[in-house]
C-alpha positions, 0 to 999 in steps of 0.5 A: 496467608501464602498467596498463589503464584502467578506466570506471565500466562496468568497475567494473559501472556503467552510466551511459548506462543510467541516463540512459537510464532517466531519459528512458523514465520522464519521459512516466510521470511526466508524466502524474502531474504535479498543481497544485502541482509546481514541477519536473520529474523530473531535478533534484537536489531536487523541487519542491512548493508546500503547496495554498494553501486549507489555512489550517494546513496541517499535512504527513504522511510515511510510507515503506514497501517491498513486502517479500518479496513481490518474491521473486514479482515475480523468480520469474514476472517480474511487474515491471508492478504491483509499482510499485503496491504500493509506491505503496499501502503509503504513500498508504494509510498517510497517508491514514489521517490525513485527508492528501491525498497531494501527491506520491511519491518512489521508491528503486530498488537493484539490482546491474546496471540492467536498463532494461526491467524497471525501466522497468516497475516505474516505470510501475507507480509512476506509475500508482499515484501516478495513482491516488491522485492525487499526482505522481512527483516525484523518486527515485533509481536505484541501480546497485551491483554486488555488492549484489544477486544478478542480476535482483533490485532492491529498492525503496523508497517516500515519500509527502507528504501534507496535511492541515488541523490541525482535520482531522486524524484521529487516532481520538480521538473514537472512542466506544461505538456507533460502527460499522466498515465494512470496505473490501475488499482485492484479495488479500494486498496486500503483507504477510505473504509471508514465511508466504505464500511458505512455504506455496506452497512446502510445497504444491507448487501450480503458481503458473500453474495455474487457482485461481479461475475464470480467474485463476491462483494466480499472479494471486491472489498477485500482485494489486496492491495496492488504492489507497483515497485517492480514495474516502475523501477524498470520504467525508471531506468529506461527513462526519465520520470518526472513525477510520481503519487499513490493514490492513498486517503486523500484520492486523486485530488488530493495525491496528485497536488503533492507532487506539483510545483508552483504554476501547474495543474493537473487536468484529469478525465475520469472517462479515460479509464473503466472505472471498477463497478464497485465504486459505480456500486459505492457512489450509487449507494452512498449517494456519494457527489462526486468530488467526495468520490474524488478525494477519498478514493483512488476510484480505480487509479491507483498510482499516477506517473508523470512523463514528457509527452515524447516518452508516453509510448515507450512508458507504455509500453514498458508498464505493459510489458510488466503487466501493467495495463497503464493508460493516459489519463490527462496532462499538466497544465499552467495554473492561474493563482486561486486555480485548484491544483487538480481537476478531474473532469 
């Protein structure tokens, strides 16, 4: 007996829907396109030539995902800024090193590509990388059915950055005296949703109700990820930064001793900013301690700076001036051996 013949599509993939996607993201990742992109979206490989004004150029790479934070994204169908955070988590990181970001890629699974929504989380990419001024170069969308349950995706992110050998910051000039500005963050960012989904769940809030003014509990918890490249590349040219750490799952006392050399601490008072109320709301209803509050999120600090104490007000002045409201938020210190390496007070 003659057996039916089967097409990908039988098999649940969908090919024409994929080209289809492909044509709807090209005009997002146009207008992301920077000196140095050799091709366009489509090819097997992407294209970029190193800046040639680096005499020594030397590449940063990082990759990261949004983590469960997707789990929002599915339960209130918020696809838009997703892309942002993915984008976020990794120019972020490598920028901490003194790179520029030059360009991204992004890894998009699911078990049945539903165009619309991922034409939305790629917008949302693009418009990250505009923000952090690096191109959507390339990436990959993957069709496979069984993977996932229906209407979930996972994504993934990578970021190349450049950064001059000489300029390289790796906190290694970091001394006693030195001060910490803080940057703000736009909310939880996209770490430690695991405990944050927990809550909201155990406190039965309705996610769509007002929290603060106008904006929703919902708004809060999905509030995209901040982007901090252009503002700290401008303050890295017009003086000497010493340090820096994004404040990612590990919070403020677990980023900051990153950067750290032997011998020092970081001193950090937590009164020295206005902590957002959702995490005055998360640790009420949690009944979170606060060193846990510490270590798991960014608590409204989303990335910290080191600088000498004669540079402080130029450095604040400079971020303002970028739009950055940053604040002095405490300072280094010698560390006595057994000493944890961060104190937030």
């Amino acid at each position: 007996m003659t057996q039916e013949s089967l097409s990908y599509r039988d098999a649940g993939v969908d090919i024409d829907a994929g080209d289809e996607l492909v044509e709807r993201i090209k005009p997002f990742a146009r207008k992301t396109l920077r000196q140095g992109v050799l091709g366009g979206i489509g090819g097997f490989g992407a294209l970029f030539e190193v800046p040639k004004n680096y005499r020594e150029p030397v590449l940063v790479s990082g990759t990261d995902g949004v983590g469960t934070k997707l789990r929002l994204a599915f339960q209130l169908q918020r696809h838009d800024t997703i892309g942002i955070d993915l984008v976020a988590m990794s120019v972020n990181d490598i920028l901490v090193q003194g790179a520029e970001p030059l360009f991204f890629l992004d890894y998009l699974a699911c078990g049945k590509l539903d165009v619309a929504v991922a034409a939305r989380v790629v917008k949302g990419i693009a418009g990250g990388c505009e923000q952090a001024g690096c191109a959507l170069i390339g990436g990959e969308t993957a069709e496979m059915p069984g993977m996932y349950p229906e209407g979930e995706y996972d994504l993934a992110g990578f970021a190349v950055g450049v950064v001059e050998k000489s300029a390289i910051i790796d906190g290694s000039t970091i001394t006693p005296g030195d001060v910490l500005l803080g940057l703000p963050s736009s909310g939880a960012h996209s770490n430690g949703y695991s405990l944050l989904r927990k809550i909201v769940a155990r406190s039965g809030a309705d996610l769509n109700a007002h929290f603060d003014g106008e904006q929703t509990l919902a708004d809060a918890v999905m509030a995209p990820t901040r982007i901090y490249v252009k503002p700290l590349l401008a303050l890295m040219k017009a003086l000497p930064v010493k340090g820096m750490a994004h404040i990612t799952g590990g919070g403020l006392t677990g980023n900051v001793p990153r950067i750290l050399p032997a011998g020092v601490k970081a001193e950090i008072a937590q009164a020295a900013w206005q902590r957002p109320k959702l995490f005055d709301w998360l640790q009420e209803e949690g009944g979170v301690a606060d060193s846990e509050m510490h270590r798991v999120f960014n608590c409204g600090i989303g990335m910290v700076v080191v600088v000498a104490r004669e540079s402080v007000q130029q450095a604040l002045q400079i971020l303002g001036d970028a739009g950055e409201p940053a604040v002095v938020i405490g300072s280094i210190s010698q560390c006595s051996e057994g000493e944890a390496p961060t104190i937030v007070v």
